[in-house]
N, C-alpha and C positions, 0 to 999 in steps of 0.2 A: 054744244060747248065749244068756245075758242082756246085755242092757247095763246098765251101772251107769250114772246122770245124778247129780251131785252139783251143787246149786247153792250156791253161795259170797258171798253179800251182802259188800259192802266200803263203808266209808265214805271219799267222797275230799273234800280240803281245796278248799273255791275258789279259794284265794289260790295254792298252791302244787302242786295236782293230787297230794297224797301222799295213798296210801292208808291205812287204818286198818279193823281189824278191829270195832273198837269204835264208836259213836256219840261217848262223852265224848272222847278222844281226838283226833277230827276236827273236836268244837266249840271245842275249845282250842287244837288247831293256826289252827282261823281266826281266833282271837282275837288272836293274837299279832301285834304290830307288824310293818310294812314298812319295811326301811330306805330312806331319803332315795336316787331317783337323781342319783347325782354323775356322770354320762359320757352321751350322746345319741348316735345312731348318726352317724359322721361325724367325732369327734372326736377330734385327736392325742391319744397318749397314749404313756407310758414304761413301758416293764413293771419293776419295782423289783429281781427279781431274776434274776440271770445265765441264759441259756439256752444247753443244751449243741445243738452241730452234730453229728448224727449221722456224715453224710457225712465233715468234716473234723476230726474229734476234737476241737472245740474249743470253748469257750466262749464268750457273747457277752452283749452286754448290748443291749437291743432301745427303741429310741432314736423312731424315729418308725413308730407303729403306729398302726393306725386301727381303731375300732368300728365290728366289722359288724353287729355286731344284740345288742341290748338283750335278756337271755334272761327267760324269769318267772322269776319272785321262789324260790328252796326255802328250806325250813329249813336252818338252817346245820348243817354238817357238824360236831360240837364234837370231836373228835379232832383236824380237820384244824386249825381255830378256836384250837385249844391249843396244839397243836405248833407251827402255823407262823404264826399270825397273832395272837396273844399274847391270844388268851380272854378278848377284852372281853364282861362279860355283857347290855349290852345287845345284842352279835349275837349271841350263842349266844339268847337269847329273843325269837330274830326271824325274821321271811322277808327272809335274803338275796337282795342282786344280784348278777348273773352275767353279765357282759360277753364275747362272743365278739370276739377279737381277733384282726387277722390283720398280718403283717409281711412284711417280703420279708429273707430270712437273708443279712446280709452275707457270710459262710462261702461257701457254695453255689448262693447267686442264686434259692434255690427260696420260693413262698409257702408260707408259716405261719401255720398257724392253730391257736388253742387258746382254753379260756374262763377266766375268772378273777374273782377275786373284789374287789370299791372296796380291798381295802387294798395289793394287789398293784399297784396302777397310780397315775401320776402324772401328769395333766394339763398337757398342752404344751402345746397352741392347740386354743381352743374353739370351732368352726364357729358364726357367728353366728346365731341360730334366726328364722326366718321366720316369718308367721301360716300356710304353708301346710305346713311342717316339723313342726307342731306336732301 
């Protein structure tokens, strides 16, 4: 019996950890801007659009939610970018943020959590940042 070893060289982006087959590919992926973060872990926020309750069949809108962690930066997804967040091109030609958000579901009582992206959320009260926060 032989073994086959195949080695696979990948290029990955600093900024957003995506891989690429190519070199050119991965120097242009890190070229590309970082959008501005607008949210710091700790801070209220409104998520913009309705969330369905599994449990109770029903819709809600999620009103005081807090940032649990800041995610790195990826390229933006431009299908999702199109359809649902109106395809601005400076975030399609950029490393988006991605905000892991958690709530407690008025419905069911139970914690939620999901990530999302600055245009999805809308800033309630901003946790005052410390020099030790920072």
């Amino acid at each position: 019996m032989k073994t086959i070893k195949k080695t696979v060289t990948r290029y990955l982006c600093k900024v957003c950890g995506s891989k690429h087959i190519n070199k050119d590919p991965a120097k242009k992926c890190e070229k590309r801007p970082v959008e501005k973060q607008e949210f710091f872990k700790g801070n209220i926020v409104e998520v913009i659009e309705p969330r369905n309750c599994l449990m109770k069949d029903s819709y809600y809108k999620v009103k005081n939610a807090v940032i649990e962690k800041v995610l790195r930066p990826e390229c933006a997804d431009e299908e999702y970018e199109r359809k649902w967040l109106g395809g601005k091109k400076e975030r399609l030609e950029s490393h988006v943020r991605v905000y892991q958000v958690g709530w407690k579901c008025p419905r069911c009582g139970k914690w939620q959590s999901a990530p999302f992206y600055t245009p999805e959320l809308a800033l309630v009260y901003r946790e005052p940042r410390s020099k030790k926060n920072k």
